[in-house]
C-alpha positions, 0 to 999 in steps of 0.5 A, a space after each residue: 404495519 406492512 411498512 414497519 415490517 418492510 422497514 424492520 427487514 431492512 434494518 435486520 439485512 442492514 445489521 448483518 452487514 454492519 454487525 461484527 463477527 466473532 473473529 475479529 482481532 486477526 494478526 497478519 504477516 507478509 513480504 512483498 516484492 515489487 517495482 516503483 517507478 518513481 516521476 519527478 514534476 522537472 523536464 531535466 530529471 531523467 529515470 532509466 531503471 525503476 527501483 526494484 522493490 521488498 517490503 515486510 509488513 506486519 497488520 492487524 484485522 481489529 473489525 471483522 464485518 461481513 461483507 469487509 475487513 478493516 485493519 491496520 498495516 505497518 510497513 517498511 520498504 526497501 530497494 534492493 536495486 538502485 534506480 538510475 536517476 540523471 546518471 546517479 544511483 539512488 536508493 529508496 527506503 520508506 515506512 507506511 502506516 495504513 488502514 485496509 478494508 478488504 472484502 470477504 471470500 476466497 477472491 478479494 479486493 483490498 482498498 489502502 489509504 495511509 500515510 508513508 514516510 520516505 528517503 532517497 538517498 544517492 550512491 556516491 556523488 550526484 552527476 547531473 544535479 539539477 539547482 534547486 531541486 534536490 532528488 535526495 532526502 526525506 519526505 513524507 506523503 499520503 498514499 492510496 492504493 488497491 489490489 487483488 487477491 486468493 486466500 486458500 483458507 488456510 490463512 495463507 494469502 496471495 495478492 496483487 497490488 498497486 499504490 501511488 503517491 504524490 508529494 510536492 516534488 512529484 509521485 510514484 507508482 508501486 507495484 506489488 506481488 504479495 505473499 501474507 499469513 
């Protein structure tokens, strides 16, 4: 009897953490400014300048457990400085879809993983281009990320992060400053 006593706690302390609350369904709104700093896998390719980064994005808290938030991003980025890649300027555009758990309480911790679909494009003619590689189009990549943040309770959230990619040409690093509702 002790046993399924002990047993029965478990479960009840176990479905508290499983069990979703009444508030889930939450519509998020945010910018971002950051940094990307982009690393080709070619010796000759040659950044000087990262590009300078907005991003808009709109998400959705569909599960709202106790101890984590589950939902969904959809974001959309775009450089607003050019980086000087092998003495060209290039821009940077993409679009991501991603799922986010982020842990409860004012301090939190966010875990992302989606996919982004991305373009470089050059600015004018490309100076140094390197044969069989080309640095300009489009692509698509997964991409995985981590950051950290204040809510004031009042729904307004501030937040640090950081996501990298890698596709078959190389990976980027993305650092971000956040600001959401």
């Amino acid at each position: 009897m002790k046993e399924n006593t002990l047993m029965i706690k478990l479960l009840l302390i176990l479905a508290a953490f499983i069990t979703p609350t009444a508030s889930a369904g939450e519509l998020l709104v945010g910018a971002k400014a950051g940094i990307m700093d982009p690393e080709f896998d070619h010796s000759a390719i040659i950044i000087d300048d990262p590009f300078a980064t907005a991003t808009l994005g709109i998400g959705y808290e569909f599960l709202d457990l106790v101890a984590v938030d589950i939902g969904a991003e959809l974001e959309f980025t775009t450089s607003l400085s050019d980086a000087d890649i092998n003495r060209t300027d290039y821009s940077y555009e993409s679009t991501g879809l991603i799922l986010s758990l982020r842990t409860a309480g004012p301090i939190y911790v966010v875990g992302r993983a989606g996919r982004l679909e991305y373009e470089f494009t050059a600015s004018g003619t490309i100076l140094a281009p390197i044969s069989g590689y080309p640095i300009q189009g489009e692509d698509d990549a997964d991409v995985i990320g981590i950051g950290i943040g204040f809510s004031t309770g009042v729904r307004w959230e501030i937040q640090l992060d950081s996501h990298s990619f890698k596709d078959r040409d190389g990976s980027a690093q993305h650092l971000n400053f956040a600001l959401s509702f």
